[in-house]
C-alpha positions in Angstrom: 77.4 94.8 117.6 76.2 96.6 114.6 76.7 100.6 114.1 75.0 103.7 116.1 70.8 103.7 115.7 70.7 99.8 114.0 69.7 97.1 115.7 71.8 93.8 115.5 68.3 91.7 115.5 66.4 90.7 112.2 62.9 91.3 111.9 62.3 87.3 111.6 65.0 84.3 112.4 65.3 82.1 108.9 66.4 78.8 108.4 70.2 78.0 108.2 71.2 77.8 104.2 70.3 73.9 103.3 73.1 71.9 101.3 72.3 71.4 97.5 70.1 74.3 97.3 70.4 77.1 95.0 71.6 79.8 97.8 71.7 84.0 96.6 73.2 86.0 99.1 74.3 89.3 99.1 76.9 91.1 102.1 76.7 94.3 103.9 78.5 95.8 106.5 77.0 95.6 109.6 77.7 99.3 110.5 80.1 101.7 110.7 81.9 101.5 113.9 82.2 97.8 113.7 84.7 94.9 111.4 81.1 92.4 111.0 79.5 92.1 108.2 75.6 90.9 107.6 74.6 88.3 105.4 71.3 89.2 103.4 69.2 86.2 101.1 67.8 86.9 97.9 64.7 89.1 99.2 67.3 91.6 101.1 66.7 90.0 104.8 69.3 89.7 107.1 70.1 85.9 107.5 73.3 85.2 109.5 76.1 87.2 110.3 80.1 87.4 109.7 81.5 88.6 113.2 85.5 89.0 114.0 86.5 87.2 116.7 89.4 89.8 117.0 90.8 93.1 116.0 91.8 94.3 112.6 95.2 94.5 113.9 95.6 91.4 115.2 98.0 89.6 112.7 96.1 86.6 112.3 92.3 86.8 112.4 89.1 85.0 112.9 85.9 85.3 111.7 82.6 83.7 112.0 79.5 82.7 110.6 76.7 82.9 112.8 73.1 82.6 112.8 70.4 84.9 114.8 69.4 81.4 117.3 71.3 83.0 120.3 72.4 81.4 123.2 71.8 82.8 126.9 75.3 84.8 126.1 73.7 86.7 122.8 76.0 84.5 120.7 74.5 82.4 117.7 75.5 79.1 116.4 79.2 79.0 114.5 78.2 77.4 111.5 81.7 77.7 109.5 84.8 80.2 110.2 87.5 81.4 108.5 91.1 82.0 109.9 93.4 84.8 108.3 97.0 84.5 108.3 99.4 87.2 108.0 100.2 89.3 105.0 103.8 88.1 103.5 105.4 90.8 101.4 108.6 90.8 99.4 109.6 93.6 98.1 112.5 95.4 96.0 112.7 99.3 95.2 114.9 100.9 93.5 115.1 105.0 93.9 117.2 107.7 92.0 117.1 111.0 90.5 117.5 112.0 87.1 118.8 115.2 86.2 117.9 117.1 83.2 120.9 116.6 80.9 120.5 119.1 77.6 123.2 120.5 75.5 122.9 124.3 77.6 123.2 123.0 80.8 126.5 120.6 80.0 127.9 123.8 78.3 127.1 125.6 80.8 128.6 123.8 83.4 131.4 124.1 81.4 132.1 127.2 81.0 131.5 128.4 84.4 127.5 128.8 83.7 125.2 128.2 86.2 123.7 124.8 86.8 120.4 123.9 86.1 119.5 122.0 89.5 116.1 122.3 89.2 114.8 120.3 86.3 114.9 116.1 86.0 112.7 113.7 87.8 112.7 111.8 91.0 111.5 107.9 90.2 110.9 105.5 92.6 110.5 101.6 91.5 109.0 98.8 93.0 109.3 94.7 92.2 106.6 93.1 94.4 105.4 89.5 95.6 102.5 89.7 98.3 101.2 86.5 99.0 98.9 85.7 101.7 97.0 82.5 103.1 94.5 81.3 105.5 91.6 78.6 106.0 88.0 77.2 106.5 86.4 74.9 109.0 82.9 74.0 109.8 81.7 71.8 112.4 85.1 71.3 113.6 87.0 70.0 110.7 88.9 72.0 108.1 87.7 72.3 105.0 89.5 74.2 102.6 93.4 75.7 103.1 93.3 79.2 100.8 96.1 81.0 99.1 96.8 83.9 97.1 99.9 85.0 95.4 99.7 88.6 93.9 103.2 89.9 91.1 103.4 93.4 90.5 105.4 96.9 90.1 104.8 100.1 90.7 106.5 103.4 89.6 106.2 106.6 90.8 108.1 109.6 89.3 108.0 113.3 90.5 108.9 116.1 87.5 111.1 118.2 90.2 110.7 121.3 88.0 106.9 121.3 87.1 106.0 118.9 90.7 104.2 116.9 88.0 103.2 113.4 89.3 102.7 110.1 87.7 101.7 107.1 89.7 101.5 103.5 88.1 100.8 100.1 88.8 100.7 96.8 86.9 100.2 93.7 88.3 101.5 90.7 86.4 100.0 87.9 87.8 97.3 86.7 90.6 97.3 82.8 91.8 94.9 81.3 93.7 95.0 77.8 95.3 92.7 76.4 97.7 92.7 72.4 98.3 90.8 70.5 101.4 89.2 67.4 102.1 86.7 68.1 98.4 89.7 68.3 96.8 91.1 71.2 94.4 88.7 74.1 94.2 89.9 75.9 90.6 88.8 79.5 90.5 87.8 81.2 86.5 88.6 84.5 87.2 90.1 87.3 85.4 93.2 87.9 85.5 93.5 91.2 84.0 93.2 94.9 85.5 93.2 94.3 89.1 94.9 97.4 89.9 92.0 99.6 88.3 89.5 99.7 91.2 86.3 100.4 89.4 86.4 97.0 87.6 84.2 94.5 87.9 85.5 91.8 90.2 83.8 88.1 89.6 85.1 84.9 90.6 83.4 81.3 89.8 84.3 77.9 90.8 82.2 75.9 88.2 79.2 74.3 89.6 79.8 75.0 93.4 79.4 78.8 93.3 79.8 82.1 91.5 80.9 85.1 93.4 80.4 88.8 92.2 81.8 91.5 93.9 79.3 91.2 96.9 76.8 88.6 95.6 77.3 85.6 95.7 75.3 82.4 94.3 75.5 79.2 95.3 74.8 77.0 92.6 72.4 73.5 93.0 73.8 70.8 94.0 77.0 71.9 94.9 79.8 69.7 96.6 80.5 72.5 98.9 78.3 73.0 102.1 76.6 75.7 101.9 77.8 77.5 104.6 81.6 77.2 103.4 80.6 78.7 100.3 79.0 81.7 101.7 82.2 82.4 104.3 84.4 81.3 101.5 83.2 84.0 99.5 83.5 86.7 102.0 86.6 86.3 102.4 87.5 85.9 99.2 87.0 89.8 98.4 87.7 90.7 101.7 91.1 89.0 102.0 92.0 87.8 99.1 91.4 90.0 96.4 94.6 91.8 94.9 93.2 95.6 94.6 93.0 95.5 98.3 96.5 95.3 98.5 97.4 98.1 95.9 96.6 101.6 98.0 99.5 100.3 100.7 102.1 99.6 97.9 101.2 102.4 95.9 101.6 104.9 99.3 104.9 103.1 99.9 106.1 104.0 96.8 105.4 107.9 96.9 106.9 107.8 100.2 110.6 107.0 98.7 110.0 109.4 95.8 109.6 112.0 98.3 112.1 111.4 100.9 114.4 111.2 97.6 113.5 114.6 96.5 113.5 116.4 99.8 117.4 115.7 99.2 117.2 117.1 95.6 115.8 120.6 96.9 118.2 120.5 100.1 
């Protein structure tokens, strides 16, 4: 269903996205208070529409593309779904606190002066491998198996003295393979500043389609059905996309520099 005062009905049913056609499509949530997504063509009119078959916290998900021809049960005609498998994380932290070590304070600890206890800095480090994978059918038969395989580290280090904070992330390295029945689908992407959420995001598989934060085109005469392409593509920035998976580190993170300093003022 879409959100409060929108209807889930388009002004006018169009024709299901035809094979070997230049396709421009562009998504859009379907509301607030609800995981689907609309799929609009080139002129802005809602054309079909990406529903979840299941709750976000369902560990493995399903979602499909439907269009607007409904059945007696208000349900339109599958034409491809994509299955999300759970997020696999590996992770390795390392946490400790570093005292501030000048010549007054040693000397002063030497002589029976007091101890400087409040300066030094509180540094949580993380080592991280988040990989995830999942896969598309249409008309029954699979079509693509997807994976991604996302390197990074993040530091996080709390001045104890000034409460100064510094948060960082880097990732090192973003893999992508997805392989089917058309063979090896090889993404040009770049692989560069993923953690910085205002960037750009653009993916391309060369002559099939080229994808655009939340437009995508399908080129002419692509090998890929049309329909794949467009629930490929969805899921591709929805799922699959690294800086999706950057606030949950990142919070993870902060959460070990703090219990470690709560210990530092106690």
């Amino acid at each position: 269903m879409g959100g409060c005062f929108s209807s889930d009905e388009p002004e006018f049913i169009l024709e299901d996205p035809k094979d070997g056609e230049k396709t421009h499509v562009t998504y859009k949530e379907a509301g607030v208070f609800t995981s689907s997504w609309n799929v609009l063509n080139d002129e802005g009119h809602k054309w079909l529409k990406i529903k979840n078959e299941g709750k976000w916290t369902d560990p493995f998900q399903k979602f499909e593309l439907e269009n607007f021809v409904r059945d007696g049960e208000g349900k339109g005609e599958v034409l491809a779904a994509v299955f999300i498998e759970k997020t696999n994380k590996v992770v390795k932290h390392e946490v400790e606190y570093e005292p501030d070590s000048d010549d007054e304070d040693i000397w002063g600890q030497i002589f029976g002066g007091a101890e400087d206890d409040e300066g030094g800095d509180v540094k949580s480090k993380m080592k991280w491998t988040i990989s995830r994978s999942g896969y598309v059918k249409s008309k029954g038969k699979k079509i693509f198996d997807i994976q991604v395989k996302i390197k990074g580290k993040t530091k996080y280090k709390i001045d104890v003295e000034t409460d100064d904070r510094k948060l960082e992330t880097d990732i090192k390295g973003v893999y992508y393979r997805i392989n089917g029945e058309l063979g090896n689908l090889n993404l040009v992407y770049d692989n560069d500043g993923w953690q910085d959420s205002a960037h750009s995001r653009s993916w391309e598989a060369p002559g099939d389609f080229r994808l655009n934060q939340r437009t995508l085109i399908v080129e002419q005469n692509s090998r890929i059905p049309a329909s794949v392409s467009i629930i490929l593509g969805w899921a591709l920035f929805q799922f699959f996309c690294p800086s999706n998976y950057v606030t949950e580190i990142e919070e993870e993170a902060k959460k070990l520099a703090e219990e470690r300093l709560e210990r530092v003022d106690n």
